[in-house]
VOPAGU-2260 file (C-alpha; in pm, 1 decimal, decimal comma):
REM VOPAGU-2260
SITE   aa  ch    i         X         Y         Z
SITE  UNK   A    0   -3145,2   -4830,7   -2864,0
SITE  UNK   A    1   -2923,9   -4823,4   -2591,5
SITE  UNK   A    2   -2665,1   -4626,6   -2774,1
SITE  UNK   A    3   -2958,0   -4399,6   -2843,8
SITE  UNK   A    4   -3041,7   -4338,3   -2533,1
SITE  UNK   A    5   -2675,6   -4273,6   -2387,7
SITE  UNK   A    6   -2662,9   -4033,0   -2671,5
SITE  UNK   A    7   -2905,7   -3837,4   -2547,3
SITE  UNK   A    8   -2843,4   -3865,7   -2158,7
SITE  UNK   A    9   -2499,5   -3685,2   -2272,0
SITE  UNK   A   10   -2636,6   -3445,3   -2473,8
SITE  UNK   A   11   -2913,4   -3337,5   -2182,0
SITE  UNK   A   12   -2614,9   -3308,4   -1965,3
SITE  UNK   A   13   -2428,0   -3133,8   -2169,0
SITE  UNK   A   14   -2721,0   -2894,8   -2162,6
SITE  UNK   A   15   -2726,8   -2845,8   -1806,0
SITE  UNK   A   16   -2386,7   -2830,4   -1758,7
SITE  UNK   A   17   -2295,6   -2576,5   -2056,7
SITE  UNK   A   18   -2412,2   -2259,3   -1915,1
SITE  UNK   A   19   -2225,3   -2261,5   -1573,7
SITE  UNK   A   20   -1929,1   -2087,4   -1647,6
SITE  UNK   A   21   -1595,5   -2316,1   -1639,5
SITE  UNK   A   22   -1216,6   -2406,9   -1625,4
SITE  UNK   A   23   -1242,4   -2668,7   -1877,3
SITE  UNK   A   24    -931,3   -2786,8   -2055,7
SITE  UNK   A   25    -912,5   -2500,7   -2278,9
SITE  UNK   A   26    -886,5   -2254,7   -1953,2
SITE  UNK   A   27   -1275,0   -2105,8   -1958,7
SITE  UNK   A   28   -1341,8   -1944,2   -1608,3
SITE  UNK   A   29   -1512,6   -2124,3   -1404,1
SITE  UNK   A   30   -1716,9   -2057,4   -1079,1
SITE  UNK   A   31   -1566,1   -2253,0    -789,2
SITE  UNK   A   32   -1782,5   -2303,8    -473,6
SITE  UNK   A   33   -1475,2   -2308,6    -233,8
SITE  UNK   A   34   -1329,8   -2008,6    -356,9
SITE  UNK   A   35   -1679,6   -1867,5    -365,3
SITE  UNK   A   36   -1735,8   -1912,8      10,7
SITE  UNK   A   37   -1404,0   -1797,5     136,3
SITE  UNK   A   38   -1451,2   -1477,2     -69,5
SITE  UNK   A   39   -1742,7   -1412,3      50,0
SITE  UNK   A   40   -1656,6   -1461,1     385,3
SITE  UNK   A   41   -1296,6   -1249,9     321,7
SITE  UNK   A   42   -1538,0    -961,6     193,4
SITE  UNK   A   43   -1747,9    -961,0     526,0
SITE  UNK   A   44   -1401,1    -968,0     743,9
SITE  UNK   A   45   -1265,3    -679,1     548,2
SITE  UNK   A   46   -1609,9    -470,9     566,5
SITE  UNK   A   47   -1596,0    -522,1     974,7
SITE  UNK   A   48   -1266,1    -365,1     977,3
SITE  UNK   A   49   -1406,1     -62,1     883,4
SITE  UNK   A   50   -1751,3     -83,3    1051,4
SITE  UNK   A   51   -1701,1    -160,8    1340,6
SITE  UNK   A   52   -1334,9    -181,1    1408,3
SITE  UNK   A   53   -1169,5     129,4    1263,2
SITE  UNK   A   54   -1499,4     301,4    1396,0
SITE  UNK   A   55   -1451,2     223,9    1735,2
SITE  UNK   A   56   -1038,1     220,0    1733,5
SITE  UNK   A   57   -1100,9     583,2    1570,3
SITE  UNK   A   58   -1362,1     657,9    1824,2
SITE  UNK   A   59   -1198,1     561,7    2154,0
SITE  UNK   A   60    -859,6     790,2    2074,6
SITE  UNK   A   61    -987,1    1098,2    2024,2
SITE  UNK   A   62   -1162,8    1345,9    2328,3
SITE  UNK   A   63   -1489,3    1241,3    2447,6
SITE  UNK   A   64   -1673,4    1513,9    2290,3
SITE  UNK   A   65   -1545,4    1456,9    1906,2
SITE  UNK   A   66   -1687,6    1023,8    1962,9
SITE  UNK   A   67   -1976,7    1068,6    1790,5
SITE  UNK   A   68   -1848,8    1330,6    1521,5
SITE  UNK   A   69   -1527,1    1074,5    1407,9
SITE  UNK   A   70   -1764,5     750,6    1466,5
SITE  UNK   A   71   -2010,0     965,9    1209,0
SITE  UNK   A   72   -1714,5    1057,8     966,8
SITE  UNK   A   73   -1612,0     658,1     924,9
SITE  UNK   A   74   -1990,3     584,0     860,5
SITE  UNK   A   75   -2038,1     856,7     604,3
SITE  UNK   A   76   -1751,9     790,6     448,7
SITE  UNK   A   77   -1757,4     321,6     400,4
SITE  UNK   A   78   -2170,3     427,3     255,4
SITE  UNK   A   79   -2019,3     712,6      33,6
SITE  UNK   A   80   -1716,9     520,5    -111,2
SITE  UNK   A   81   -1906,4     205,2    -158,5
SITE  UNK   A   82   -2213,8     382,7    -392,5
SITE  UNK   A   83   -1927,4     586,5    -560,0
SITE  UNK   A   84   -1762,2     190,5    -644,7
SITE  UNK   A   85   -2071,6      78,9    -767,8
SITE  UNK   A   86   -2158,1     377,3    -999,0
SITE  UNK   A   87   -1803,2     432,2   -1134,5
SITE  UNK   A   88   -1501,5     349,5    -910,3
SITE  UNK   A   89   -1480,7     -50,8   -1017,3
SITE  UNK   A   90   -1521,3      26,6   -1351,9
SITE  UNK   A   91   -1217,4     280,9   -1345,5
SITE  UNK   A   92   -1009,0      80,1   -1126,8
SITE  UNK   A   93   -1055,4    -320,4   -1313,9
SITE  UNK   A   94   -1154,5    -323,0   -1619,2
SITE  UNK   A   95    -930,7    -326,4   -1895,7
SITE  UNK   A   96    -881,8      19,5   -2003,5
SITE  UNK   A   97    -535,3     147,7   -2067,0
SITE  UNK   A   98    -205,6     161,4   -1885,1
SITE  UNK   A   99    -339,4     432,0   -1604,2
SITE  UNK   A  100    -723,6     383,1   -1568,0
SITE  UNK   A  101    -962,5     163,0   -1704,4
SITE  UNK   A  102   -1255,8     194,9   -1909,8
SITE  UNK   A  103   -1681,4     246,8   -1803,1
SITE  UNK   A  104   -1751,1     -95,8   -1914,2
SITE  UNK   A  105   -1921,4    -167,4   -1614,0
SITE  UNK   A  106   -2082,3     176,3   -1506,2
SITE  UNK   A  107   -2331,3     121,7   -1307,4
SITE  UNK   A  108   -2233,9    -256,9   -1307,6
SITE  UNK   A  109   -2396,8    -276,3   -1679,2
SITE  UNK   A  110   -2405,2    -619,7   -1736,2
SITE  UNK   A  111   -2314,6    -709,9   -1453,9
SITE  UNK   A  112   -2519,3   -1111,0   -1452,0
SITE  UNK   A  113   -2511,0   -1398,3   -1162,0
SITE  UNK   A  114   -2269,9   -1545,1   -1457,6
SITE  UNK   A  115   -2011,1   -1275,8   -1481,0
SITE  UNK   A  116   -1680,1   -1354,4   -1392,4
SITE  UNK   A  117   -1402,1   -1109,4   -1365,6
SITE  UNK   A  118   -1036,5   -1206,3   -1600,7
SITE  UNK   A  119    -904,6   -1064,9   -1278,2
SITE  UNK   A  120   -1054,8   -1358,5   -1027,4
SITE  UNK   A  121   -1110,5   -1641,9   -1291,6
SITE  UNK   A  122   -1335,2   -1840,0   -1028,6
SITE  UNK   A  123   -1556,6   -1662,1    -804,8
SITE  UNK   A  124   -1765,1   -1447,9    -906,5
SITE  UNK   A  125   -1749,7   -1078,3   -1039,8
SITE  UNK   A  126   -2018,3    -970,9    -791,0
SITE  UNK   A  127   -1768,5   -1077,8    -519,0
SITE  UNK   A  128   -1483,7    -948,8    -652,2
SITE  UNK   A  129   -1631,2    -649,3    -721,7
SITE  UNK   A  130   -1768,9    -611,9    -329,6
SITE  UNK   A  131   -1428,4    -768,6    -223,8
SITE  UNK   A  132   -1230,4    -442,1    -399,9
SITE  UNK   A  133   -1552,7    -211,6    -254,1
SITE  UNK   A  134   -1433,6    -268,7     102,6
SITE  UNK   A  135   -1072,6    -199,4      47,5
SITE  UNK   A  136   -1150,9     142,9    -131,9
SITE  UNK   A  137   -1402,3     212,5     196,8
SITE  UNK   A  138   -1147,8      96,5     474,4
SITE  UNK   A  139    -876,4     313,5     241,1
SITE  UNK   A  140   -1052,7     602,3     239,0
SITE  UNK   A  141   -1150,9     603,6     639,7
SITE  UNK   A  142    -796,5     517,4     748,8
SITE  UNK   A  143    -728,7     908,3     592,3
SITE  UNK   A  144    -967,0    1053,9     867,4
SITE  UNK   A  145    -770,9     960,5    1158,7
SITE  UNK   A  146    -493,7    1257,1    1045,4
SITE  UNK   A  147    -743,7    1505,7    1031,8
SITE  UNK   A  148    -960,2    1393,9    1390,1
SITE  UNK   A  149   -1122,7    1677,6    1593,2
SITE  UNK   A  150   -1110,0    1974,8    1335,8
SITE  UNK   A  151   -1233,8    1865,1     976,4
SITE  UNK   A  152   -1594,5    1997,2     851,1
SITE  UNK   A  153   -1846,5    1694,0     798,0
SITE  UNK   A  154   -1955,6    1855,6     442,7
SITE  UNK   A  155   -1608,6    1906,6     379,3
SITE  UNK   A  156   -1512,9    1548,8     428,4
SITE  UNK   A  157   -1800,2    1468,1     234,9
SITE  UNK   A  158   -1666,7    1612,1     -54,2
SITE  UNK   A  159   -1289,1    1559,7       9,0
SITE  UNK   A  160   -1342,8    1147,3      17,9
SITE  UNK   A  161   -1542,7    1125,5    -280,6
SITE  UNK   A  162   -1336,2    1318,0    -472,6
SITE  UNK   A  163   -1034,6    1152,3    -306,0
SITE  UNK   A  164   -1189,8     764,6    -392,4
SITE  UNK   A  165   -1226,8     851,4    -768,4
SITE  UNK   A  166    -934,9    1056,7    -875,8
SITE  UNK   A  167    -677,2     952,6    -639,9
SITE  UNK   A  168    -755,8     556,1    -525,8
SITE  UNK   A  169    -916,6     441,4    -848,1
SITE  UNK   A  170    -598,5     502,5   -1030,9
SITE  UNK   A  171    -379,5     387,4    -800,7
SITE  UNK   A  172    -565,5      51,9    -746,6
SITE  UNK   A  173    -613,3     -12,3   -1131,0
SITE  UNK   A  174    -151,7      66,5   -1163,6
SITE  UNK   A  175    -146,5    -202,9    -899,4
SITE  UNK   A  176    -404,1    -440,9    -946,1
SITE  UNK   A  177    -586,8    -383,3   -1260,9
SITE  UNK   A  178    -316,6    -421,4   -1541,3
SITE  UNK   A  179    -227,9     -79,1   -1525,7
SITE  UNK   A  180     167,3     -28,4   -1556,7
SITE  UNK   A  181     306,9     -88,4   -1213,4
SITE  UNK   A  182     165,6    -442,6   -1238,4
SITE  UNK   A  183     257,4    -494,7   -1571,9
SITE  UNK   A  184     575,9    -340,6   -1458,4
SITE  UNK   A  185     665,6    -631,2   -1233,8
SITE  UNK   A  186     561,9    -430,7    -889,0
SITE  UNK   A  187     442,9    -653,2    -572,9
SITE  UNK   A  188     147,1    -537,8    -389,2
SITE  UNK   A  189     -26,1    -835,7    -262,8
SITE  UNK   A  190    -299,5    -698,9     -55,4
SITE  UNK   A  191    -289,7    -301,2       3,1
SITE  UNK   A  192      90,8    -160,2      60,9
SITE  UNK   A  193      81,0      66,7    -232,7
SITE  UNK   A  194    -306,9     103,3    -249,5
SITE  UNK   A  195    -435,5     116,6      58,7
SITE  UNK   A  196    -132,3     204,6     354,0
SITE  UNK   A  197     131,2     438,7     124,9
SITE  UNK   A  198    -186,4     609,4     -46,6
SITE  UNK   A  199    -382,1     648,8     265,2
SITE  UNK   A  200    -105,6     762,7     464,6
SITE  UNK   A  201      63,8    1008,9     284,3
SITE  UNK   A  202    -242,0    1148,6     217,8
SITE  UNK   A  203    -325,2    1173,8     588,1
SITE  UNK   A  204       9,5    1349,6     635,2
SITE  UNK   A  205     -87,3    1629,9     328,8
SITE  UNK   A  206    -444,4    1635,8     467,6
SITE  UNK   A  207    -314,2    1704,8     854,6
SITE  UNK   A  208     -74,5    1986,4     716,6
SITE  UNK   A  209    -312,0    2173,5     496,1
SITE  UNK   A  210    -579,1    2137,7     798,7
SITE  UNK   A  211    -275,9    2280,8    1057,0
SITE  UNK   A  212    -235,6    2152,6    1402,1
SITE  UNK   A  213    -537,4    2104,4    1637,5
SITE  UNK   A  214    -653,3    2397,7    1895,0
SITE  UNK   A  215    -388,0    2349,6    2203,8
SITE  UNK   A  216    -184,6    2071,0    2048,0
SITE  UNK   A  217     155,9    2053,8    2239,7
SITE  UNK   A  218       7,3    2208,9    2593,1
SITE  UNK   A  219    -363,5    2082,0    2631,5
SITE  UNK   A  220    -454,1    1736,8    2723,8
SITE  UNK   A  221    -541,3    1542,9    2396,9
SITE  UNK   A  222    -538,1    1219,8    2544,5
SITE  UNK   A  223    -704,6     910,6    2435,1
SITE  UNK   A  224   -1092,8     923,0    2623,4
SITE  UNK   A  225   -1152,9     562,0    2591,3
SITE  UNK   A  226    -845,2     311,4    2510,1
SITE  UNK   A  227   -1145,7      23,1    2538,8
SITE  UNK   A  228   -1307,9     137,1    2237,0
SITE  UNK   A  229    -986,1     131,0    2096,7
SITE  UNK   A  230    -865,1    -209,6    2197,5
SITE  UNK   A  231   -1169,8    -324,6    2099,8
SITE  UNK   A  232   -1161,1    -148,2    1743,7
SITE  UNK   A  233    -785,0    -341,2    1715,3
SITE  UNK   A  234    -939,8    -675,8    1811,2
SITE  UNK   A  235   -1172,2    -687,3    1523,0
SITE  UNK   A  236    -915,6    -511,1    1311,5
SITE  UNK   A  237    -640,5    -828,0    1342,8
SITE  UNK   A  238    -938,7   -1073,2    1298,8
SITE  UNK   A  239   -1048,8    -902,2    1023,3
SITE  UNK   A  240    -718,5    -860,2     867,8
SITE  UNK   A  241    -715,4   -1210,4     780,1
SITE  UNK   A  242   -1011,4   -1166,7     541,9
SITE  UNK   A  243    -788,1    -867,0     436,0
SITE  UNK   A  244    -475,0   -1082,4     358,2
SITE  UNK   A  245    -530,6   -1399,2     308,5
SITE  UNK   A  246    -855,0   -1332,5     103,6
SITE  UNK   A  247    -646,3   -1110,0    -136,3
SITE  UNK   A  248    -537,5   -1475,8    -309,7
SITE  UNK   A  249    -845,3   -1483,6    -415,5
SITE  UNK   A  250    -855,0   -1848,8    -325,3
SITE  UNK   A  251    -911,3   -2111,8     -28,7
SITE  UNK   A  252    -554,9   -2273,7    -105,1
SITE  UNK   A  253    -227,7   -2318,1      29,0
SITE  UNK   A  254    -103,0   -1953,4     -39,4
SITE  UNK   A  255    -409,2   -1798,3      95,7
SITE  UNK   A  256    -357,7   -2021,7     463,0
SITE  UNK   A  257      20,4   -1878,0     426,9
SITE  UNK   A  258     -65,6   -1518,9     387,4
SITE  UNK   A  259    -277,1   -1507,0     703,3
SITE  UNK   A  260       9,6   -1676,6     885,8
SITE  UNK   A  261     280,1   -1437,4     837,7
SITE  UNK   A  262      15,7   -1207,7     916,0
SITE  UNK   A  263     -62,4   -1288,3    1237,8
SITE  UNK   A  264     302,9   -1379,6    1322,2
SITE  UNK   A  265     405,8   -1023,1    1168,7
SITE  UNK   A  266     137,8    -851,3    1389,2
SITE  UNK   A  267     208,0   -1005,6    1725,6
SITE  UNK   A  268     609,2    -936,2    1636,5
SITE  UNK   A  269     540,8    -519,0    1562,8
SITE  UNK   A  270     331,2    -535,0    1876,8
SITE  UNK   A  271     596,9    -677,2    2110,4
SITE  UNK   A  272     870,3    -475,5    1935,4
SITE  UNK   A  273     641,4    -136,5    1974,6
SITE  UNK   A  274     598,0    -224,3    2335,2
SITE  UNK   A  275     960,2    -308,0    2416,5
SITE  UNK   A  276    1093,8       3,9    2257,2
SITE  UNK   A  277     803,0     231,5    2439,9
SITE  UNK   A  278     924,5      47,9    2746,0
SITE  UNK   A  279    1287,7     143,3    2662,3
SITE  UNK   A  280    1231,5     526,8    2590,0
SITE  UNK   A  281     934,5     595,5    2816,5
SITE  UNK   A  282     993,1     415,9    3086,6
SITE  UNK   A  283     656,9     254,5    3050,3
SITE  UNK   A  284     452,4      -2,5    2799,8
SITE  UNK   A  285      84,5     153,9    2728,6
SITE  UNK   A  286    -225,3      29,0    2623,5
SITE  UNK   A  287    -229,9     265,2    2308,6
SITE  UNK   A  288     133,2     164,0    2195,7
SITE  UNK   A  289      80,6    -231,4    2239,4
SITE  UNK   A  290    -210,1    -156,2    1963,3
SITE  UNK   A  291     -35,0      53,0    1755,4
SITE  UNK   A  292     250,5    -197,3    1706,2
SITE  UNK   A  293     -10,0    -421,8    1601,8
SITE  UNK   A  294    -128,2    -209,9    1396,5
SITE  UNK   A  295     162,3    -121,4    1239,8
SITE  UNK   A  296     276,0    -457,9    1180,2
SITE  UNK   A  297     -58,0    -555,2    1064,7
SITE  UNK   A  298      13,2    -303,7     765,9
SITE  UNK   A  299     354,2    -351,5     679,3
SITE  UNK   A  300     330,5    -746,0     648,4
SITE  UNK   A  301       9,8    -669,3     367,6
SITE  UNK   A  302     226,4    -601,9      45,3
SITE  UNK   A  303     436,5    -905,1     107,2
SITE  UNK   A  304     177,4   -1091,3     267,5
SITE  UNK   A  305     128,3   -1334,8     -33,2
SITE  UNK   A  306     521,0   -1351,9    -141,4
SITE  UNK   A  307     695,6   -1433,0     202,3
SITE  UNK   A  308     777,0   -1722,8     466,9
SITE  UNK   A  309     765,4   -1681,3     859,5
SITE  UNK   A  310    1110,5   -1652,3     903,5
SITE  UNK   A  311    1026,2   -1252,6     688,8
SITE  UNK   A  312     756,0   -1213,5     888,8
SITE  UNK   A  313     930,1   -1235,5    1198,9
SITE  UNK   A  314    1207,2    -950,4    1061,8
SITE  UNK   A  315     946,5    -727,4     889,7
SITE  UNK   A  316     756,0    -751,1    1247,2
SITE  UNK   A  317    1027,6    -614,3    1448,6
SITE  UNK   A  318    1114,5    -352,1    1207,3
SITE  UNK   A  319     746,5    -228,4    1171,6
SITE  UNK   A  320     724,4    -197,6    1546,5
SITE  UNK   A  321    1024,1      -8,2    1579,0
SITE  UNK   A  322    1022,7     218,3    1295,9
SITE  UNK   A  323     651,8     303,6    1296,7
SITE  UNK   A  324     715,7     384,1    1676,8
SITE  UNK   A  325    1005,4     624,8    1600,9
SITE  UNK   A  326     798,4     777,3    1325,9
SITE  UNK   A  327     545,5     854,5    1544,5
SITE  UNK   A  328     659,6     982,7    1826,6
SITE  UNK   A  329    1008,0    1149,8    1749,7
SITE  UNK   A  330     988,8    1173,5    1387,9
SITE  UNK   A  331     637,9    1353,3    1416,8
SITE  UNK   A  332     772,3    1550,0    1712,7
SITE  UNK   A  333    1056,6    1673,4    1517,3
SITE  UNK   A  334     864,6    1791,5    1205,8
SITE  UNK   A  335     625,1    1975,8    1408,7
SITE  UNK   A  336     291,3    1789,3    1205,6
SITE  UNK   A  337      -3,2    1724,1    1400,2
SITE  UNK   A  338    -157,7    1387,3    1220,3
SITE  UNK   A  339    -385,9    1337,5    1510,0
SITE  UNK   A  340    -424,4     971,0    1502,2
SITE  UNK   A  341     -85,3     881,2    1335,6
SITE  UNK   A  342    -204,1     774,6     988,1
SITE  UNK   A  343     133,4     832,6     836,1
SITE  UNK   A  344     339,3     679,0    1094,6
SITE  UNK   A  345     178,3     391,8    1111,2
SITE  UNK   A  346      47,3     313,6     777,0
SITE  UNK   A  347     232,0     531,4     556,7
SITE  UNK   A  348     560,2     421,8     671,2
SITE  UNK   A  349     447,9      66,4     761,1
SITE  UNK   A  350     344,9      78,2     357,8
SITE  UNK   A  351     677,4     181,6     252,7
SITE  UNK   A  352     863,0     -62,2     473,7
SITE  UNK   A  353     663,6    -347,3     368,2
SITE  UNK   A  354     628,3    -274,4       0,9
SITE  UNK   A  355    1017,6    -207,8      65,0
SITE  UNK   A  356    1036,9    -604,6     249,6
SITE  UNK   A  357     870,4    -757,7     -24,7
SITE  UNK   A  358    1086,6    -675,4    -291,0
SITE  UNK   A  359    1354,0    -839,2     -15,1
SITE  UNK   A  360    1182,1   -1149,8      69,6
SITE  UNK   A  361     957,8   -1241,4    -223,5
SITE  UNK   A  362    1058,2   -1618,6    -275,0
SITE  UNK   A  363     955,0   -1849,7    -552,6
SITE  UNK   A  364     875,7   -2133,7    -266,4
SITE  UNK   A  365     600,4   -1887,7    -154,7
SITE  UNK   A  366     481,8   -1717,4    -465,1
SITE  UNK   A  367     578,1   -1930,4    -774,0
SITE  UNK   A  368     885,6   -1924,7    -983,8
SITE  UNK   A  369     774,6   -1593,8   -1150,7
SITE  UNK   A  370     816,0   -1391,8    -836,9
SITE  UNK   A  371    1180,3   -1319,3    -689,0
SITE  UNK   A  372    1310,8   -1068,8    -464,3
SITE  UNK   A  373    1663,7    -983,1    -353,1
SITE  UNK   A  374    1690,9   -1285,8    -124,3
SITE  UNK   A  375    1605,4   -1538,8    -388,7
SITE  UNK   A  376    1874,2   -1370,1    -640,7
SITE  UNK   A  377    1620,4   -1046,3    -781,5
SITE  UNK   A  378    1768,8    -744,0    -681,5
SITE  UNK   A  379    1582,4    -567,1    -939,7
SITE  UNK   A  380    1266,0    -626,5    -796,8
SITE  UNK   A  381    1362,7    -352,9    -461,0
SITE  UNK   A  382    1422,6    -111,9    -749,4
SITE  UNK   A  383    1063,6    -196,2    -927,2
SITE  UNK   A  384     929,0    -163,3    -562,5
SITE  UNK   A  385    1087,3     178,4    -488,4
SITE  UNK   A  386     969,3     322,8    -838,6
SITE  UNK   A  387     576,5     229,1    -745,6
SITE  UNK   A  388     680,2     398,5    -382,5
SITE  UNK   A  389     745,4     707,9    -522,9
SITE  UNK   A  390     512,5     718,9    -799,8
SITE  UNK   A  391     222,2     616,6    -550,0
SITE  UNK   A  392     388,6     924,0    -322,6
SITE  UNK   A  393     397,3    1189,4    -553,1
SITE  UNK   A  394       8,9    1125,3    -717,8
SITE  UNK   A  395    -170,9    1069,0    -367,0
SITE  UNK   A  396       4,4    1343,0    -226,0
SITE  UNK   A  397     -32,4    1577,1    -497,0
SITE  UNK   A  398    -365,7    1555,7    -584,2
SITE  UNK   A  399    -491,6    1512,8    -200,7
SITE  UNK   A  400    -341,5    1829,9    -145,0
SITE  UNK   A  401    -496,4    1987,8    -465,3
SITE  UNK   A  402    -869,2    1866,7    -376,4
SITE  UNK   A  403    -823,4    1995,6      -9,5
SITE  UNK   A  404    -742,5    2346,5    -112,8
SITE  UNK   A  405   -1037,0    2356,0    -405,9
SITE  UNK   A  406   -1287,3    2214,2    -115,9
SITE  UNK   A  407   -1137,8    2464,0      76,4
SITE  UNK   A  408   -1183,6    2742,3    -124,4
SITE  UNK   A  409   -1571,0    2637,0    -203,6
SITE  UNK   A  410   -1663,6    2554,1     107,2
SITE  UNK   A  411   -1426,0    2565,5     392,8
SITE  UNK   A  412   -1223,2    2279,9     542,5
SITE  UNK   A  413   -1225,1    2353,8     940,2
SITE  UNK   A  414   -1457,5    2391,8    1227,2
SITE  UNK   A  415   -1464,1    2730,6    1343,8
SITE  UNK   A  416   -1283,6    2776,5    1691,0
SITE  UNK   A  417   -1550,2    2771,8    1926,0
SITE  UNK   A  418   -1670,0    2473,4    1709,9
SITE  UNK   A  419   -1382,5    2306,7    1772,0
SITE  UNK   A  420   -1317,5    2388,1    2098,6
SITE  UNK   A  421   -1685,1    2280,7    2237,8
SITE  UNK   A  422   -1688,1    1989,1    2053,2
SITE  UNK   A  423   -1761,1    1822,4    1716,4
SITE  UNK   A  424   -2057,3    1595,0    1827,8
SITE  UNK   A  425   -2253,5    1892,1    1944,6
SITE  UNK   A  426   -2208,6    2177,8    1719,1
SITE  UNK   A  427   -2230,0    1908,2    1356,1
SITE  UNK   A  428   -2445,1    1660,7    1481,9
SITE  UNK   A  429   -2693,9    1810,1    1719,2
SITE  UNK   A  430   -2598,1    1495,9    1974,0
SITE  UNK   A  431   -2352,9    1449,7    2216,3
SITE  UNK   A  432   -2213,6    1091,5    2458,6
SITE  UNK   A  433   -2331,5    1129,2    2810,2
């Protein structure tokens, strides 16, 4: 009897516990409530870097009557990008597919269940991941705004950032992170070099050249109207970040606590070095350049985020603040392009340098024996890095520049002049900050 009864105290647990999805001894995914929780709570750090920190960091550095119009034009674009994942982007960008996009196995997010879990992130589940990757593609696609500030139709964005998310981020992201060939190739992206910072900014750079330069750029005053906003917008930027960074291990452990320590470390390095070489060729540290730095380091540690020790972030800090500060000041200068908020300075070259850096300082103590860069005897892996570079490069920037000029010719792409000269907020949103 009592063998009996045992027998069938098993087999009722068994019952219970046979459903839940798990990483039994024969590796079946399994939903973990740590991970769980930190993703979720990585997905709402990464959605308030868009709304509200690149809002308001955005809002407070353009003029005072263009607030409401760029504020409006980060909105539009985080609700637009995240229905366009949901319908069709996560499909294209992780599911299995082929080597350059995947396949509509989840239009719509058919099938999606309480149950599913992603082969991608074996332990939270899919529902997260799939929200986690929505507010990368949103934050990705806003960052592209700030080159094209004060003079870009709202319709015409509209148009120009769905288009962009599907045929130009989707890809990308699925090369990277969704077994397309650049991963399978052996490239290191751990949270958003490639995708998010190269893509974004060299599309901000084709975007601000097709647009042309702002009315009175070089002899009016196109100062910053409100560098609070804008420290502000920073602020919850770097907290968020950490959501950005360290959730992008996809789990509360050891290598998720590193990533958001060289990224805090790699921020606070760019900002010093930003401010110290400001200081040196201006005569004066600002507000604006202290936050840029940040900024700037903030992007550049995010491809090597998950690979690297503090010792790299400290280096890749000091070269983010100084490069990014040369490219956008003398570099921009120099080329005569008017990317109004320095989206290609900052993150496009920030990308480069740390997608660059982790092909450097990838070590196996960080990121497992299967990942090596130069320093721990790979020097192979800075020539897989440079490939995805250019790649990345030449398929953001050509297609960006080939849906600008097809929304052009359909519907326009600028303000008219007085529009633009009277302000945004007014003339394409009726409202206007007293």
């Amino acid at each position: 009897m009592t063998i009996t009864r045992a027998r069938g105290l098993a087999a009722a647990l068994a019952g219970v516990v046979a459903p839940l999805p798990a990483f039994a001894a024969g590796g079946t995914p399994k939903i973990d409530s740590g991970d769980t929780a930190w993703m979720i709570v990585a997905t709402a750090l990464v959605l308030m870097m868009s709304l509200p920190g690149l809002a308001l960091f955005y809002a407070g550095m353009v003029r005072k009557k263009n607030v409401l119009a760029t504020t409006a034009q980060t909105l539009a674009t985080v609700a637009l990008a995240s229905v366009l994942w949901v319908v069709v982007g996560y499909t294209l960008a992780f599911t299995p597919g082929g080597a350059w996009i995947g396949d509509l196995s989840r239009f719509m997010m058919r099938g999606l269940t309480v149950e599913s879990i992603s082969p991608l992130a074996k332990t939270i589940p899919e529902s997260v991941f799939m929200m986690y990757q929505m507010t990368f593609a949103a934050i990705t696609a806003a960052i592209v705004l700030g080159a094209v500030a004060d003079r870009m139709k709202f319709s015409a964005m509209l148009w120009f950032m769905g288009l962009w998310v599907l045929i130009v981020y989707c890809p990308v992201a699925h090369w990277v992170w969704g077994g397309g060939f650049l991963q399978t190739g052996g490239t290191l992206d751990f949270a958003g070099g490639i995708v998010v910072h190269i893509n974004a900014g060299i599309a901000g750079l084709v975007a601000a050249i097709v647009l042309g330069k702002r009315r009175g750029y070089g002899h009016d005053n196109l100062a910053p109207h409100n560098l609070v906003l804008t420290v502000i917008g920073v602020s919850l930027l770097w907290v968020g970040w950490m959501g950005f960074n360290a959730g992008s291990a996809l789990a509360a452990d050891g290598r998720a606590g590193m990533a958001m320590t060289v990224t805090h470390v790699a921020a606070a390095t760019a900002a010093l070095a930003w401010m110290v070489a400001e200081w040196l060729t201006m005569g004066k540290p600002s507000v604006l350049g202290i936050v840029s730095g940040a900024v700037a380091g903030l992007g550049t540690i995010t491809p090597a985020a998950g690979y690297v020790d503090v010792t790299a972030a400290l280096i890749i800090g000091v070269v983010a603040g100084v490069l990014c500060f040369y490219a956008s000041t003398a570099l921009k200068k120099k080329l005569g392009y008017d990317d109004s908020l320095d989206v290609f300075g900052v993150h496009g070259v920030g990308g480069i340098v740390g997608t660059l850096a982790a092909g450097v300082f990838a070590t196996s103590a960080i990121a497992g024996p299967e990942v090596r860069g130069l320093i721990d005897g790979n020097g192979g892996q800075v020539l897989t890095q440079l490939k995805a570079i250019v790649v990345t490069l030449l398929w953001s920037g050509g297609f960006t520049w080939i849906i600008l000029k097809v929304v052009d010719v359909v519907i326009g792409l600028r303000v008219t002049t007085e529009q633009e000269i009277e302000g945004l907020d007014l003339h394409l949103h009726g409202e206007r900050v007293e």
